[in-house]
C-alpha positions in Angstrom: 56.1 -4.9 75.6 59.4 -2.7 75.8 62.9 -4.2 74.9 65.3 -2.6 77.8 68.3 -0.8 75.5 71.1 -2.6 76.9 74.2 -0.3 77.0 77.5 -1.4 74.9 80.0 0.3 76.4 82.5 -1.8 77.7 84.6 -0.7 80.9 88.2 -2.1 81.7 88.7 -4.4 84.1 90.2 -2.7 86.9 94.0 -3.5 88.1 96.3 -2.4 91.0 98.7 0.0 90.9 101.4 -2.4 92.5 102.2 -5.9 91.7 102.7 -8.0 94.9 106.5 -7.6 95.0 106.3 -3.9 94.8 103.6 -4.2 98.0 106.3 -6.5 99.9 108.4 -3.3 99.0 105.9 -1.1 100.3 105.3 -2.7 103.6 108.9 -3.2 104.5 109.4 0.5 104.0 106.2 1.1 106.6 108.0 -1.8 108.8 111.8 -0.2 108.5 110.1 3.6 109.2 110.9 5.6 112.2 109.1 9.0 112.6 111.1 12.1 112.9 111.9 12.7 116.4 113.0 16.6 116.2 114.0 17.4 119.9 116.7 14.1 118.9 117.7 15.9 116.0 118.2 19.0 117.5 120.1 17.5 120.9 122.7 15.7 118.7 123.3 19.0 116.5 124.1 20.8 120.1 126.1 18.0 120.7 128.3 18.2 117.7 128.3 21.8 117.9 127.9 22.8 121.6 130.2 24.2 123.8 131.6 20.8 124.4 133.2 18.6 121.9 131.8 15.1 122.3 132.6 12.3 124.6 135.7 10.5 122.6 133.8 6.6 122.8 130.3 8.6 120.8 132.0 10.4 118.5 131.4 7.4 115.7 128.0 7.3 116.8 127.1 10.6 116.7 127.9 10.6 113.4 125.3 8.0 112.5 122.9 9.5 114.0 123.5 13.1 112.2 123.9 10.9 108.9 120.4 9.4 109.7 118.8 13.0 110.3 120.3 14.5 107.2 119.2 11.6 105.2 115.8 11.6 106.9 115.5 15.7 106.8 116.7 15.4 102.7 113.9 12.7 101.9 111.5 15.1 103.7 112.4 17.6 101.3 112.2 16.2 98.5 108.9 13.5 98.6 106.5 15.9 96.9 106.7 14.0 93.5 104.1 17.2 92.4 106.3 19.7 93.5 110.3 20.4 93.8 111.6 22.2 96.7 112.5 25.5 97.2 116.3 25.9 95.8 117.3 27.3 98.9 116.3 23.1 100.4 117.4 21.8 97.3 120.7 23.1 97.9 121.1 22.3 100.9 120.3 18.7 100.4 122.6 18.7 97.5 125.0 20.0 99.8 124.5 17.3 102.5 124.9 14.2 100.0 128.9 14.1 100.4 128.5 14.8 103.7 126.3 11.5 103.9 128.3 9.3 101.9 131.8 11.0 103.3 133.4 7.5 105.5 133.6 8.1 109.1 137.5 8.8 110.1 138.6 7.1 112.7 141.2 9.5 114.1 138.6 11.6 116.7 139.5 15.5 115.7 138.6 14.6 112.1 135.4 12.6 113.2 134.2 15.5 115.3 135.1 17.7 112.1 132.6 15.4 110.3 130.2 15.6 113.0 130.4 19.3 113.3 130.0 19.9 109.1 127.3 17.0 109.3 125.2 18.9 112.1 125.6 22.6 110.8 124.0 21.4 107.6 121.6 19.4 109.0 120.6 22.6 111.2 120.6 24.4 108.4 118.1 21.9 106.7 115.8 21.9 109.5 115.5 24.9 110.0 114.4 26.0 106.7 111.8 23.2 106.9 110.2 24.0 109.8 110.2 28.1 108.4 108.6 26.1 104.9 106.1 24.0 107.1 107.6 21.1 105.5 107.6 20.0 109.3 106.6 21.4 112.5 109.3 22.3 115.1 109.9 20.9 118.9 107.2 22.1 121.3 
């Protein structure tokens, strides 16, 4: 009669990567997210900086939305925790974090000044992305 060899190698007991309040984290981020409407990004930067200045009652909210784009456009950039963006991107979303954080005036020449600073760097930003196939343009 044979005695089976019984193997002593012990394994570790496996455990997740996030603890539950980190998942609550997690799925409100998947909750909150918005997917990155281009042909939106790109209508409110020809708004800002079309041949028109904008309507005096969006002004405020065109800022938002550029601030949104920029913010959305930078976090693009930069998510590859493997890899850092090209400086040319990393500069530019250096370059757009006082823009973000910059208070909306609420005298309407300076606000469409901030609009128009706001969406020449986010035009900027995209652009480069879509030419890095970070993202992929408007069909």
């Amino acid at each position: 009669m044979s005695t089976a060899m019984v193997d002593q190698r012990t394994v570790e007991q496996w455990t997740p990567p996030l603890d539950a309040n980190a998942l609550r984290t997690v799925l409100q981020r998947v909750k909150e997210w918005t997917p990155l409407d281009v042909e939106a990004v790109f209508d409110d930067i020809d708004t800002a900086i079309g041949n028109q200045p904008p309507p005096v009652a969006a002004a405020g909210t065109l800022v938002d939305r550029l601030r949104s784009h920029l913010k959305q456009l930078s976090d693009i950039a930069v998510a590859d925790t493997h890899r850092s963006p090209p400086v040319d991107i990393a500069q530019l979303v250096e370059g757009g974090r006082p823009l973000r954080s910059e208070r909306t005036p609420t005298d309407y020449q300076h606000a469409v000044g901030l609009a128009r600073r706001l969406a020449f760097t986010t035009s900027d930003l995209i652009e480069r992305l879509i030419e890095a196939r970070y993202i992929t343009g408007a069909e």
